[in-house]
TORDRENTI-21182 format. One line per field, with one value per residue (C-alpha): residue number from 1; residue in three letters; x, z, y. Coordinates in Angstrom, 2 decimals. Layout:
<pts>
nr <- c(NUM/...)
rest <- c(ALA/...)
u <- c(X/...)
w <- c(Z/...)
v <- c(Y/...)
</pts>
This chain:
<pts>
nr <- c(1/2/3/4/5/6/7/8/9/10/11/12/13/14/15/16/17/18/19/20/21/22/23/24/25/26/27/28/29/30/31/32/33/34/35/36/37/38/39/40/41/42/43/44/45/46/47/48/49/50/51/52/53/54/55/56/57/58/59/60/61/62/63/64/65/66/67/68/69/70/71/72/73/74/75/76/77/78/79/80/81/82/83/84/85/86/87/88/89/90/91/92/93/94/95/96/97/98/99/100/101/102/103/104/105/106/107/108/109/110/111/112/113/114/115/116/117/118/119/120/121/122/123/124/125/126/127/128/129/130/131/132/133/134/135/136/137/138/139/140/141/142/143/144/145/146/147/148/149/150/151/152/153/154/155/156/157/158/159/160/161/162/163/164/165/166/167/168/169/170/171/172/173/174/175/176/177/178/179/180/181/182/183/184/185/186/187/188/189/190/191/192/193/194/195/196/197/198/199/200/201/202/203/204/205/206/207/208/209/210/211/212/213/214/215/216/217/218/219/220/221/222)
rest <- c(UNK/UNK/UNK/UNK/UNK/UNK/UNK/UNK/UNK/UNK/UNK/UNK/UNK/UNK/UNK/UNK/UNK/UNK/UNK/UNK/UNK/UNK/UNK/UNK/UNK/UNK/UNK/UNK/UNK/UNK/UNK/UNK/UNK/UNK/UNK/UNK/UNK/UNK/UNK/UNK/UNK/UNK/UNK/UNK/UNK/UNK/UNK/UNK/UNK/UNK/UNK/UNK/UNK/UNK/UNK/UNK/UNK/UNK/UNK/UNK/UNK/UNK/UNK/UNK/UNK/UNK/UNK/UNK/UNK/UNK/UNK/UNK/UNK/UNK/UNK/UNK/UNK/UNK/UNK/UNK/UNK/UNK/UNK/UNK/UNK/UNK/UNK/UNK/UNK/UNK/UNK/UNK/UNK/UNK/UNK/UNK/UNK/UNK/UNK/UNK/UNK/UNK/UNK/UNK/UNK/UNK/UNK/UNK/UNK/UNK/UNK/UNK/UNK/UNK/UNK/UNK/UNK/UNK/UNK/UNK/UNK/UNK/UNK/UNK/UNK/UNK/UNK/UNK/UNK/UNK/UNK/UNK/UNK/UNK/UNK/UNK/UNK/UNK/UNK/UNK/UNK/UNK/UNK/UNK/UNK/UNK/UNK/UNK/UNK/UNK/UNK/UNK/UNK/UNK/UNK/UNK/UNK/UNK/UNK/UNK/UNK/UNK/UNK/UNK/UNK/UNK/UNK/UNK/UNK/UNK/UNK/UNK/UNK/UNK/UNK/UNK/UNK/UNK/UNK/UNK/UNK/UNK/UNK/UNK/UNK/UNK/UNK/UNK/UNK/UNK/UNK/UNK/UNK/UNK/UNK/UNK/UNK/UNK/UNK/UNK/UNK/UNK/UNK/UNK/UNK/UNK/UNK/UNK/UNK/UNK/UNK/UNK/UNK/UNK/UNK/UNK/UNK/UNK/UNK/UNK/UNK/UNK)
u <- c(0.00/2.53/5.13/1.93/0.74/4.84/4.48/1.64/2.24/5.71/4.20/2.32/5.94/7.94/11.25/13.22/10.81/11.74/9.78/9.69/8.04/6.79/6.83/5.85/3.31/3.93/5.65/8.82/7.47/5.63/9.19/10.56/7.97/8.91/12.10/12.45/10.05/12.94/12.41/15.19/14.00/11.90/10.31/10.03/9.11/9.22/13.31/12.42/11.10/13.71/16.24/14.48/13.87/17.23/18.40/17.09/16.55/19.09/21.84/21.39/17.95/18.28/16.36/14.58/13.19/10.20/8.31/8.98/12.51/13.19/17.01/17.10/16.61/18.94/21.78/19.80/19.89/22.98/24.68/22.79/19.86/20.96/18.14/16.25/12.69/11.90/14.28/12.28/14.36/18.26/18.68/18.14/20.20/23.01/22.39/22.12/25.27/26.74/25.49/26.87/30.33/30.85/29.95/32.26/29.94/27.81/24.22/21.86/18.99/15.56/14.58/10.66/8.42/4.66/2.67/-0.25/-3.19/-2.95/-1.55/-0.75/1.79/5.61/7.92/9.76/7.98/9.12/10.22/11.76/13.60/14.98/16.12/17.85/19.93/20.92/22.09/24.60/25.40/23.92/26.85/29.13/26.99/30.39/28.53/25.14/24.47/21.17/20.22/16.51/13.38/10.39/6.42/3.19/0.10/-3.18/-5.27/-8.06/-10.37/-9.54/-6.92/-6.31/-4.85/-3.22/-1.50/-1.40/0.99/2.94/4.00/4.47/7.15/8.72/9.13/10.81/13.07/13.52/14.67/17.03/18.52/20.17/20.57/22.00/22.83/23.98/27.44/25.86/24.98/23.47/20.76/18.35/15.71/11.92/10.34/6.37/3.32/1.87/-0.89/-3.52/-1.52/1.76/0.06/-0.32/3.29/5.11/3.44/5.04/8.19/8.63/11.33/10.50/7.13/6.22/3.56/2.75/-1.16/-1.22/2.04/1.32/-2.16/-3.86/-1.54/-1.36/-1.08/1.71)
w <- c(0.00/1.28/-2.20/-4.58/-2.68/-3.04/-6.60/-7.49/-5.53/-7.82/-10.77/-9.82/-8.96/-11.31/-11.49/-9.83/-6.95/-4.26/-2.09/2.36/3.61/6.60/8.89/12.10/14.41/12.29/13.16/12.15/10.04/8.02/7.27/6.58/4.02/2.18/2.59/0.66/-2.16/-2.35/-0.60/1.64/2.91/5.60/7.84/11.91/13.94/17.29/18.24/20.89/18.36/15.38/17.67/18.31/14.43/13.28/16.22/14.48/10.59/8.00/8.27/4.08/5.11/5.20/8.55/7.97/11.19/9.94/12.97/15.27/17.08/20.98/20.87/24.13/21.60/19.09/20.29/20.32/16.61/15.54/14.88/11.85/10.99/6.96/6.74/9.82/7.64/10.53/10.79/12.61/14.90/14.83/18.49/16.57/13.93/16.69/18.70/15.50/14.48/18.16/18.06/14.62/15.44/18.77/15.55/13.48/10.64/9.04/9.09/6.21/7.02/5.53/6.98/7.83/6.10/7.32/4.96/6.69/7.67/11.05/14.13/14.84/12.58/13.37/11.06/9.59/7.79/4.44/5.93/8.83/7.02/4.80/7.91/9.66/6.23/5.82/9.83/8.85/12.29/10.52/8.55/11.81/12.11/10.05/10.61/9.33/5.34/4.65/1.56/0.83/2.82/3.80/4.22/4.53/3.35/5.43/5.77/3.73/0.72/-0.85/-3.57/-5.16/-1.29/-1.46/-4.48/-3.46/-0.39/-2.47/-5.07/-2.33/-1.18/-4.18/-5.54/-1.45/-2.54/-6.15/-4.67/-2.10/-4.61/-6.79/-4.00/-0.49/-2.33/-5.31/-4.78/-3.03/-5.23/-2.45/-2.13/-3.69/-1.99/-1.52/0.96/0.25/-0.13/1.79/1.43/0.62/-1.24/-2.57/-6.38/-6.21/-3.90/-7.41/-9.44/-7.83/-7.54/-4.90/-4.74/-2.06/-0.87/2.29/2.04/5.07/5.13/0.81/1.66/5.03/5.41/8.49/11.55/14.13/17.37/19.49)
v <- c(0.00/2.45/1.84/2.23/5.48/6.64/5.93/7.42/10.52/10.57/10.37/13.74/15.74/17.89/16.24/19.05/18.63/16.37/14.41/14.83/11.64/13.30/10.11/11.89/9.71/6.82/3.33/2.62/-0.40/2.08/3.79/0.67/-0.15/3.23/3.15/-0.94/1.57/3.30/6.77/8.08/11.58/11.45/14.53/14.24/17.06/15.74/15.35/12.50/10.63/11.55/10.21/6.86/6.13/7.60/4.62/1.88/2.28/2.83/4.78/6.85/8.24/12.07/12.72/16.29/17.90/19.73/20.93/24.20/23.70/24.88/25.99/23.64/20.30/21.17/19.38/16.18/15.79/17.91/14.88/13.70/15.86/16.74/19.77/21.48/23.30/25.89/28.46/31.37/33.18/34.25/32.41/29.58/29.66/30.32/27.24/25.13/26.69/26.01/22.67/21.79/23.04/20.67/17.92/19.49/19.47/22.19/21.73/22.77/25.12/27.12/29.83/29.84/32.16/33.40/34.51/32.15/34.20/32.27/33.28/29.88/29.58/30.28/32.16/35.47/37.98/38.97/42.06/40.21/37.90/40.94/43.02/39.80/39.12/42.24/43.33/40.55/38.79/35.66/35.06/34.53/31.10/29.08/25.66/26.68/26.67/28.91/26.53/28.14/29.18/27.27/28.20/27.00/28.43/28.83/25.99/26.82/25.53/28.96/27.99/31.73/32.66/29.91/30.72/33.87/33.05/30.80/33.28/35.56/33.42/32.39/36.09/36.60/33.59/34.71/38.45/37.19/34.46/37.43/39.75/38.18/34.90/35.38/34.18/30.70/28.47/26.23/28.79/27.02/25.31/26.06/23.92/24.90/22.08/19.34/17.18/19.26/22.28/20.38/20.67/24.25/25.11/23.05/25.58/28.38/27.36/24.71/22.15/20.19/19.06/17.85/14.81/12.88/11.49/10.83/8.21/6.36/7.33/9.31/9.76/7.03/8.67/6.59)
</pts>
């Protein structure tokens, strides 16, 4: 069930776009199962439970955290998390960055956008994001690699807002790609689309899409 559902939900992806398993809630035979499909990224945005999967299943997945990170957890997964989604403060990115240095490695990171008509919902503003980049204390973080940014659009039936908050984000992304970034080449990532949206994020320039429920089916609470 799980390798049919991956394959049909490839079939549906542009083929710069790449695919987040978000695995979050579900067993580890579940990740299994996708992994012998063949997928190796997977999303987890709860560190206790990152750290229990990453224990026991292959060592070539590229473990994503995708949920909202407290500084206090980062340590936890510095040594093998390959991209951390929710960049949203520049405490943060200095913990990560103190964190990946006591790994020696550097750590690959998007910084969160909210364009999200919902409070709920963590993240820069485009304005906020443009002010932090160009104060410049970021770039003393050596062990962090800004590689993109990362949104998500309100959860609503209303698929012009959607769009809407998509473009917004890409144009942000676009903007800062031949401004701040132009000399990094590993600038490059937009982390936009899930389940319900990841059609319309692909449209707007998305390159990775975040799928959880269409893959493993609806959360299993452990």
């Amino acid at each position: 069930m799980i390798s049919e559902n991956l394959q049909q939900l490839k079939a549906t992806l542009k083929p710069n776009v790449q695919l987040v398993a978000v695995s979050k809630f579900h067993p580890v035979e579940a990740l299994q199962e996708a992994y012998d499909a063949g997928q190796r990224v997977f999303g987890e945005s709860h560190v206790q439970e990152l750290m229990a999967k990453e224990e026991v299943l292959p060592k070539d997945i590229e473990w994503h955290f995708i949920g909202h990170l407290q500084t206090n957890k980062v340590k936890y997964m510095a040594p093998f998390v390959s991209l951390i989604h929710a960049v949203d403060s520049l405490k943060l990115l200095k913990e990560i960055d103190k964190q990946a240095q006591k790994c020696e490695r550097t750590i690959d990171v998007l910084l969160q956008i909210h364009v999200a008509k919902e409070e709920t919902k963590f993240g820069f503003s485009p304005e906020e994001v443009k002010e932090l980049l160009a104060d410049g204390t970021w770039k003393d973080c050596r062990h962090v690699r800004i590689v993109g940014l990362m949104a998500m659009a309100t959860n609503t039936d209303n698929k012009e807002q959607i769009a809407q908050e998509f473009e917004t984000v890409r144009q942000l992304f676009q903007d800062l790609k031949t401004s701040v970034f132009a000399s990094e080449p590993s600038f490059k990532e937009l982390s936009m689309g899930m389940s319900g949206d990841y059609l319309i994020a692909q449209e707007h320039g998305s390159t990775m899409v975040r799928v959880g429920s269409l893959i493993f089916g609806e959360r299993v609470y452990l």
